[in-house]
C-alpha positions as CSV (number, residue, x, y, z in Angstrom):
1,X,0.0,0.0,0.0
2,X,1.5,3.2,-0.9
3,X,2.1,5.8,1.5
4,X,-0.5,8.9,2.1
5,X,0.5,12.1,0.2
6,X,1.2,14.7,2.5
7,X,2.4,18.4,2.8
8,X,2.4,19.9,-0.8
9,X,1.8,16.8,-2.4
10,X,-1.6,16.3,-0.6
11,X,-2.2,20.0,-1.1
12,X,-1.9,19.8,-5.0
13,X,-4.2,16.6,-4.4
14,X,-6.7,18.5,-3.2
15,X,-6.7,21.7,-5.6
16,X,-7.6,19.1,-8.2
17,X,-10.8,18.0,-6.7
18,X,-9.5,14.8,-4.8
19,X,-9.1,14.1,-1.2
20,X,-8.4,11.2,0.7
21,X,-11.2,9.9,2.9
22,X,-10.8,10.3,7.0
23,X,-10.9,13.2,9.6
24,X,-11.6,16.1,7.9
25,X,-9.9,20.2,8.8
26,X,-11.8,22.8,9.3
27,X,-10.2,26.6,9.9
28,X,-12.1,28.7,12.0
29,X,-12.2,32.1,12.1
30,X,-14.0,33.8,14.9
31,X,-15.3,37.4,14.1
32,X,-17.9,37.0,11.5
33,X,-18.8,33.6,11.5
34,X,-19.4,32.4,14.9
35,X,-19.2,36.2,17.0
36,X,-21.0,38.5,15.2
37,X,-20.6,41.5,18.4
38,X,-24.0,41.9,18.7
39,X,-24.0,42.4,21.1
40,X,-20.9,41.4,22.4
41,X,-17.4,41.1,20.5
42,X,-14.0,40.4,21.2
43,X,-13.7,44.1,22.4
44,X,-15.9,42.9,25.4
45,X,-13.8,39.7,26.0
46,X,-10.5,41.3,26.0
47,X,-11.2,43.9,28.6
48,X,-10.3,43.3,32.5
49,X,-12.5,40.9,34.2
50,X,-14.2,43.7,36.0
51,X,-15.4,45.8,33.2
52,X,-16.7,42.9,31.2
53,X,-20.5,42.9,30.9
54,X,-22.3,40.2,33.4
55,X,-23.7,38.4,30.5
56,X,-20.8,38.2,27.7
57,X,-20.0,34.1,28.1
58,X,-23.8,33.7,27.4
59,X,-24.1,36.2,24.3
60,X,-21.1,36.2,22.8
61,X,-21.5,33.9,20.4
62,X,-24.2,34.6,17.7
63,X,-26.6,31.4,18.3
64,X,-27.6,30.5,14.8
65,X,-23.7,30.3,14.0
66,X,-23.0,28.2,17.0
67,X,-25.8,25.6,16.5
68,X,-24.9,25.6,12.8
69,X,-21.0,25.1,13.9
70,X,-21.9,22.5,16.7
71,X,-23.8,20.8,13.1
72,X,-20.8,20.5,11.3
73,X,-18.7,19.3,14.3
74,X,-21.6,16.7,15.2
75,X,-22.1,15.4,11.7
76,X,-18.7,15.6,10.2
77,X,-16.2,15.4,13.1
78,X,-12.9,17.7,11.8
79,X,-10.2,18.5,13.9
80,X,-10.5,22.2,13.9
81,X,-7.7,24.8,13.9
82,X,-7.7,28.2,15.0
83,X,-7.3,30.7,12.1
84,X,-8.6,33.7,13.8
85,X,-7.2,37.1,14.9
86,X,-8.0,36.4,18.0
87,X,-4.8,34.2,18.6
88,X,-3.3,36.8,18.9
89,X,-4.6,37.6,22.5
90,X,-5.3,33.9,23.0
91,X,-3.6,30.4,23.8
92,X,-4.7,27.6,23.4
93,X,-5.5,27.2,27.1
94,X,-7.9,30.2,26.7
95,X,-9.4,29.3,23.6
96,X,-10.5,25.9,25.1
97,X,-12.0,27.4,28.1
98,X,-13.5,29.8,26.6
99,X,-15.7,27.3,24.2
100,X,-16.1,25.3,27.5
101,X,-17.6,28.3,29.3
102,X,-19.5,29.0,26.3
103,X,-21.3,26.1,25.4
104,X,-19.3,25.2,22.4
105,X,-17.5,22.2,24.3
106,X,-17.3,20.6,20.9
107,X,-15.1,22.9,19.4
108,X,-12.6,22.6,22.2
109,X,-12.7,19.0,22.2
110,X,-11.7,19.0,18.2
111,X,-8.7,21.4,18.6
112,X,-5.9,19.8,16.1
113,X,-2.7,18.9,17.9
114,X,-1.1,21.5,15.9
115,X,-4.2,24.2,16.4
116,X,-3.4,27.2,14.8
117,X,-2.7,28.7,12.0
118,X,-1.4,31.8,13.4
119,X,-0.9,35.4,11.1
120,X,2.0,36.7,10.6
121,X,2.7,40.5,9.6
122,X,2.6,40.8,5.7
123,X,0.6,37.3,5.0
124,X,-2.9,37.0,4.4
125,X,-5.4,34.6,6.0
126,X,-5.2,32.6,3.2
127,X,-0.7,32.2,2.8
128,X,-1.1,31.5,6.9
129,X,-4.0,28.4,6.3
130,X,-1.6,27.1,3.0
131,X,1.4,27.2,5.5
132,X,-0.4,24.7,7.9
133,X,-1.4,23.0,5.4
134,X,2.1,22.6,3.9
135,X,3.5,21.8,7.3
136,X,0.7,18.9,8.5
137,X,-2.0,18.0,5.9
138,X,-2.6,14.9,5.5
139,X,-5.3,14.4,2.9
140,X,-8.7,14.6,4.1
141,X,-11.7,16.9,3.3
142,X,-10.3,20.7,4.5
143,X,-13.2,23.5,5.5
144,X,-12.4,26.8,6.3
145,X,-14.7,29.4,7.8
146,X,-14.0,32.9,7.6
147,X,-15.6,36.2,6.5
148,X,-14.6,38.2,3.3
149,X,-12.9,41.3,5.4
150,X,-10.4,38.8,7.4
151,X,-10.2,35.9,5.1
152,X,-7.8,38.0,2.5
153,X,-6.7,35.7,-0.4
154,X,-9.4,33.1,0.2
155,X,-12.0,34.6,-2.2
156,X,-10.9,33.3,-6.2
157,X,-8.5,31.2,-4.3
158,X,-7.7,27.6,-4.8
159,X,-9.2,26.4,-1.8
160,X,-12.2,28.5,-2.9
161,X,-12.0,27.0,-6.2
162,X,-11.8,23.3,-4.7
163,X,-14.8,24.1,-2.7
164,X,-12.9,24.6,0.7
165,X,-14.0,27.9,1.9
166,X,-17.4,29.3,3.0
167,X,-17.2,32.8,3.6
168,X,-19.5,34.2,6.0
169,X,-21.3,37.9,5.8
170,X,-20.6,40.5,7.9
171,X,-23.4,41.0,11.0
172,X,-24.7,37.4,9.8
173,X,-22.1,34.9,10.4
174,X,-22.4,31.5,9.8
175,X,-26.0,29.8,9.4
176,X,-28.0,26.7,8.7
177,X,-27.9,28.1,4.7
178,X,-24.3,27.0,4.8
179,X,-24.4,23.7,5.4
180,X,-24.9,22.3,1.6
181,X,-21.2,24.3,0.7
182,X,-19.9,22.2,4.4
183,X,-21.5,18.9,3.4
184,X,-19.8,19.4,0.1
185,X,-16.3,20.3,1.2
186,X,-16.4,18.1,4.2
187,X,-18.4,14.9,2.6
188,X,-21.1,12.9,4.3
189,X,-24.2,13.7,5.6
């Protein structure tokens, strides 16, 4: 049995339309698809404990996103990595309490060994997702979520073109409307 293509190789593999079959990837970006700061953003999360409002762990996600994003982990089970700006201000520590405080348990739980895909001054969204890629894809189905003012580079992309990316609209994040484009790039259900 041959080996499985990986790096690049996989990577080319999946511009062209084929992937191999197991545990998918799916990028997630934060503002935009699953916090929409209405009302509350990362502005309100990243202030001192005292000033944040009583309520932010309970509204901060927009709920349509996260029950379509609970879904997609549900039905398709990806190991997700962290493309958002948030890492920035976040470890991995924080990220996974702060989907455990939030309800989204599930996204914690799926956090790729290597979870982020971190941006670096100069790249767009899109060079720091191919990077990851480059470094640890395997094969499998690849999702990324992201919206079109952060995700620069993945509108006309390849990945767009391979049907990899969903890119969510600003104020509206990610809903149930989605989930033929994640069916498709993720397979299944």
């Amino acid at each position: 049995m041959r080996p499985r293509p990986r790096g690049n190789a996989a990577l080319e593999l999946l511009y062209r339309g084929h992937c191999s079959s197991g545990r998918g990837v799916l990028f997630l970006d934060i503002d935009d698809v699953i916090c929409v700061s209405k009302p509350y953003g990362g502005y309100d999360l990243f202030q001192s404990v005292d000033e944040r409002p009583s309520d932010l762990y309970e509204r901060l996600w927009h709920p349509p996103a996260a029950q379509t994003l609970t879904t997609i982990l549900e039905d398709h089970a990806p190991y997700v990595v962290m493309s958002s700006s948030w890492l920035r201000m976040m470890e991995r520590e924080g990220f996974e309490s702060l989907f455990r405080i939030t309800g989204l348990t599930a996204v914690a739980d799926s956090l790729h060994e290597f979870w982020e895909a971190p941006p670096m001054r100069g790249m767009t969204r899109l060079n720091a997702i191919e990077r990851w890629l480059q470094a640890h894809y395997h094969g499998g189905p690849v999702l990324v979520l992201d919206d079109p003012l952060s995700g620069t580079g993945l509108r006309g992309s390849r990945l767009d073109r391979a049907g990899c990316v969903v890119l969510c609209e600003q104020d509206v994040g990610l809903h149930g409307g989605h989930l033929p484009l994640v069916r498709r790039a993720l397979g299944g259900k």
